[in-house]
N, CA, C and O of each residue as an XYZ file, in Angstrom:
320
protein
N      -3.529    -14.182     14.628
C      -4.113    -13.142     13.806
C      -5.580    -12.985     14.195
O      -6.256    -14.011     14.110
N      -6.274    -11.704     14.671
C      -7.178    -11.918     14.904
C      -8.555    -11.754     13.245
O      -8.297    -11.057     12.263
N      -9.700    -12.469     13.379
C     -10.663    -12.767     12.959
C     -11.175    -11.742     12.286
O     -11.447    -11.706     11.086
N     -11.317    -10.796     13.196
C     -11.778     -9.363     12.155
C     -10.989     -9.037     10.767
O     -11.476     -8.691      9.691
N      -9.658     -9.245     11.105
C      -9.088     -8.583     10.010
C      -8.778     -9.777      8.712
O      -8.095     -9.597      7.705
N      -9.414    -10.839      9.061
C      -9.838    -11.639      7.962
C     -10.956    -11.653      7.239
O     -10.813    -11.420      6.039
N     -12.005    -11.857      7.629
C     -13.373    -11.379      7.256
C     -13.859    -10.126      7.425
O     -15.087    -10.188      7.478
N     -13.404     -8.868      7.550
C     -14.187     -7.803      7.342
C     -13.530     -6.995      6.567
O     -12.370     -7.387      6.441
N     -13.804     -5.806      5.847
C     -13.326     -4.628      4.501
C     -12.341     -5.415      3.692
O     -11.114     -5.364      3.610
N     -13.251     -6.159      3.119
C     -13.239     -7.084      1.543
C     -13.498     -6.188      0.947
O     -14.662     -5.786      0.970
N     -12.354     -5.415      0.052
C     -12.731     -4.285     -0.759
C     -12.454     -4.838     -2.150
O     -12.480     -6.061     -2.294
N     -12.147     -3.914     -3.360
C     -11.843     -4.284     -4.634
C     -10.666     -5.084     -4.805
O     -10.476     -6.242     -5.175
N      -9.558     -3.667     -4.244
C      -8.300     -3.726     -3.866
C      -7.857     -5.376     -3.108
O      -6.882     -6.114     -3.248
N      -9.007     -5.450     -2.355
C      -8.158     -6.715     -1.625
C      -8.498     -8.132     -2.381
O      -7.881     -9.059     -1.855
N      -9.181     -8.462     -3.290
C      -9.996     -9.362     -3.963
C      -9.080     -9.093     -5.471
O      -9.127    -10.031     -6.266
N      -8.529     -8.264     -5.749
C      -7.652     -8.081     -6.999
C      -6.132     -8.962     -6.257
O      -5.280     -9.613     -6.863
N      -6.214     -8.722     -5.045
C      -4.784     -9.258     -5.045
C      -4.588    -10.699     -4.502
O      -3.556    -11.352     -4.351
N      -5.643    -10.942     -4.301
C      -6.056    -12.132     -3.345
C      -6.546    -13.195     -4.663
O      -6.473    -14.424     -4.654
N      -7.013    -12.395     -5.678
C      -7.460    -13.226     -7.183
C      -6.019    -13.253     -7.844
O      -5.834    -14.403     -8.243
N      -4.932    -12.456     -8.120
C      -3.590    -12.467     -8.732
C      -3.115    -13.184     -8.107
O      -2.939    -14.220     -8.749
N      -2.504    -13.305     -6.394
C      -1.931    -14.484     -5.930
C      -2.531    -15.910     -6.372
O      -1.791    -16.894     -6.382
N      -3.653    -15.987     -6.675
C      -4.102    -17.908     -6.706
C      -3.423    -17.833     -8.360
O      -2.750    -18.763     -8.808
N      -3.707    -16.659     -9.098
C      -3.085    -16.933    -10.088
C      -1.824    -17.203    -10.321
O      -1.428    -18.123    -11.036
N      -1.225    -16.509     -9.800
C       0.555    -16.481    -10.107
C       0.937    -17.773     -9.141
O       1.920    -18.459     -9.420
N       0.242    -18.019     -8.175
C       0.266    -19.392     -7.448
C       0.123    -20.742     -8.262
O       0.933    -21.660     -8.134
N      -0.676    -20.778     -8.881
C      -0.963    -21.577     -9.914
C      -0.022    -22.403    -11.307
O       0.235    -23.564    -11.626
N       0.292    -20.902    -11.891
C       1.230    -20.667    -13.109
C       2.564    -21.083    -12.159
O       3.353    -21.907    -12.621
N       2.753    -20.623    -11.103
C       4.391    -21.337    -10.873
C       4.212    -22.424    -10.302
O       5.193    -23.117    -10.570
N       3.296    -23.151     -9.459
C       3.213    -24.613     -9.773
C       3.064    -25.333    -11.002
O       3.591    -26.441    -11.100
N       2.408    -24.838    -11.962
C       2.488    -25.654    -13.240
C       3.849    -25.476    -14.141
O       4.139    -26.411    -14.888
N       4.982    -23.930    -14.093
C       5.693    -23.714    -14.367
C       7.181    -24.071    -13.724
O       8.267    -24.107    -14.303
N       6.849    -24.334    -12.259
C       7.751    -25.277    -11.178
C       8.997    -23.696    -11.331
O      10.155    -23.733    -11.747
N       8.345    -22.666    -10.913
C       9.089    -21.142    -11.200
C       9.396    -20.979     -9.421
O       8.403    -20.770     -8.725
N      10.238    -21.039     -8.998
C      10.392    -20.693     -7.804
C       9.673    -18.823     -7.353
O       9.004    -18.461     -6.386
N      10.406    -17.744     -8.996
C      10.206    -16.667     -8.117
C       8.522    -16.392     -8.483
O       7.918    -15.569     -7.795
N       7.937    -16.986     -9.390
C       6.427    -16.894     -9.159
C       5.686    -17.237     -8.195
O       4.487    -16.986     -8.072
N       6.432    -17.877     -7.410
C       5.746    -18.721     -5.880
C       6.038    -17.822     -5.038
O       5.390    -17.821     -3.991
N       6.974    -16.911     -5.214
C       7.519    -15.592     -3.749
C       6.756    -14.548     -4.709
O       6.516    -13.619     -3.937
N       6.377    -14.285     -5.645
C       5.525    -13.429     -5.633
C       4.044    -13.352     -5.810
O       3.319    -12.365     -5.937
N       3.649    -15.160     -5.780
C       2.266    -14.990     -5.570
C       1.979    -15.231     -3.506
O       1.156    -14.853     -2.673
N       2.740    -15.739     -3.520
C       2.734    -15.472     -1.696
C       2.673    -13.784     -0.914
O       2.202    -13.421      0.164
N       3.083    -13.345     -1.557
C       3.420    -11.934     -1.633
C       1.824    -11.232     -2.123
O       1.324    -10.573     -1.212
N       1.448    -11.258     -2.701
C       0.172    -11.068     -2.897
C      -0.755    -11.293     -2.309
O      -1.527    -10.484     -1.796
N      -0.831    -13.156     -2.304
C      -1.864    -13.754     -1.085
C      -1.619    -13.272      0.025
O      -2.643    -12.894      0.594
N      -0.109    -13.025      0.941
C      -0.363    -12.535      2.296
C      -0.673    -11.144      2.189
O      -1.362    -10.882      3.174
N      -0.518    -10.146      1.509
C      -1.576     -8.433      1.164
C      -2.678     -9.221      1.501
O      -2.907     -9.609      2.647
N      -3.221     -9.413      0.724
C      -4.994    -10.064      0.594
C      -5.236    -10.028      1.806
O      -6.091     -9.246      2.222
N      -4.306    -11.151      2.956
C      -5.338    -11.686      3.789
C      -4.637    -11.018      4.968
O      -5.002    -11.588      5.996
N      -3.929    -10.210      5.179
C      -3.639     -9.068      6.204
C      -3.893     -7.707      5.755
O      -3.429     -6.686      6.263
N      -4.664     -7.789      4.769
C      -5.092     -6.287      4.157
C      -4.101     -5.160      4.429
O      -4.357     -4.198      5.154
N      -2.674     -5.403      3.637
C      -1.756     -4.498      3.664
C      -1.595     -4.368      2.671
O      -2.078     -5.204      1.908
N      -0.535     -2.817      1.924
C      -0.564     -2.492      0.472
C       0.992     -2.824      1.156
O       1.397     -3.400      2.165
N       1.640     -2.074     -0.069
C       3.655     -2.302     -0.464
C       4.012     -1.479      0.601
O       5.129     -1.611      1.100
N       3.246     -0.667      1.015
C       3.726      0.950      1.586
C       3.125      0.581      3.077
O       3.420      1.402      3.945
N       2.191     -0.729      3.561
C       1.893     -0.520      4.916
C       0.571     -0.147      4.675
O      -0.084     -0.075      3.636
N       0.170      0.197      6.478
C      -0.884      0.417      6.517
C      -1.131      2.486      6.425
O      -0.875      3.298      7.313
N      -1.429      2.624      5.682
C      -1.759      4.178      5.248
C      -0.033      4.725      4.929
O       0.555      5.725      5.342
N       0.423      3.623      4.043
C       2.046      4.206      4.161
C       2.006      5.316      3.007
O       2.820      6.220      2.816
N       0.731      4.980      2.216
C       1.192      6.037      0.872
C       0.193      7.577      0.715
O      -0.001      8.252     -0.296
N      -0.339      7.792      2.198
C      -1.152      8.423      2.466
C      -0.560      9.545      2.660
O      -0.099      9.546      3.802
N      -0.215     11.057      1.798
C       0.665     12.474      2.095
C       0.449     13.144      3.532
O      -0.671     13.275      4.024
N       1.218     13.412      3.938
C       0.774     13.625      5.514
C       0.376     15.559      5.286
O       0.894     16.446      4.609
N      -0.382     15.525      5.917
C      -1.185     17.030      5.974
C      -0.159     17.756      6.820
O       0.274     17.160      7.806
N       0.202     18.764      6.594
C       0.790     20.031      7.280
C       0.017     21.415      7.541
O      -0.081     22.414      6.828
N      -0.447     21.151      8.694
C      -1.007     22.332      9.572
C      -0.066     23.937      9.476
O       0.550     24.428     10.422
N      -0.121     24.232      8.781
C       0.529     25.794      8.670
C      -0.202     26.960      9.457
O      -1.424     26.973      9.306
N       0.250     27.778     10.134
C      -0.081     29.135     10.847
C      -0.968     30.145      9.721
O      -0.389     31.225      9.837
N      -1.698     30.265      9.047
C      -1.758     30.830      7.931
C      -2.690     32.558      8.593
O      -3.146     33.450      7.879
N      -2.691     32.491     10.022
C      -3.282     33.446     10.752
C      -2.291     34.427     11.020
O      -2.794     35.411     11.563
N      -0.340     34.577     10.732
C       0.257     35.193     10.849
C       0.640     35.065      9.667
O       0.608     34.041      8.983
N       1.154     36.481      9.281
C       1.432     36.998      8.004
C       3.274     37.437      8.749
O       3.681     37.867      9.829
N       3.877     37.044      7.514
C       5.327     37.371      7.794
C       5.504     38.791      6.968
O       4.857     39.002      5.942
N       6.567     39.871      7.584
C       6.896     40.619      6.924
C       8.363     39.837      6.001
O       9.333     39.195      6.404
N       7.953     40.243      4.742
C       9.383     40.411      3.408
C      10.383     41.125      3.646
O      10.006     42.279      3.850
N      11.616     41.005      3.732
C      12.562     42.450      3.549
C      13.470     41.916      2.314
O      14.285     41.006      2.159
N      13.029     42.732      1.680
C      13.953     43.171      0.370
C      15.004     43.889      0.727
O      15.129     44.677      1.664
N      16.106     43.396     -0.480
C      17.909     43.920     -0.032
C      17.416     44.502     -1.840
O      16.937     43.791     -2.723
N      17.766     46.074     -1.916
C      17.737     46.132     -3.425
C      19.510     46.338     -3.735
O      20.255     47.151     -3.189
N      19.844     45.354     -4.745
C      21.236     45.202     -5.582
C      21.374     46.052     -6.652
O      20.536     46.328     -7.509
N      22.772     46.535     -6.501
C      22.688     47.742     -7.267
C      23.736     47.320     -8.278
O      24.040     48.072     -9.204
């Protein structure tokens, strides 16, 4: 893993999840909870590969470039 992406863009986001994993890490060692341990691991590794659920920019709407310089003609069918 390289170095940069451990120590650099320490944001909110990554310090919220990186603070919830030691927690839920914690509580299922003292609770001896197996699935609190897969989901504070789950957290801690977000934190420290700075990934969300969705990836890297997975939840980001992708922009659509439209022609908006051609105008379409309408044809109306009138029903009688």
């Amino acid at each position: 893993m390289d170095k940069e992406i451990l120590f650099q863009n320490w944001n909110f986001m990554r310090l919220l999840r990186l603070g919830l994993g030691i927690y839920i890490a914690v509580q299922a060692v003292e609770t001896l909870s197996l699935f609190s341990g897969v989901v504070a691991a789950f957290f801690i590794f977000q934190a420290v590969t700075n990934t969300g659920c969705c990836g890297s920019n997975g939840c980001v709407v992708p922009t659509i470039k439209g022609n908006s310089d051609k105008t379409e003609e309408i044809k109306f069918e009138e029903i009688k």
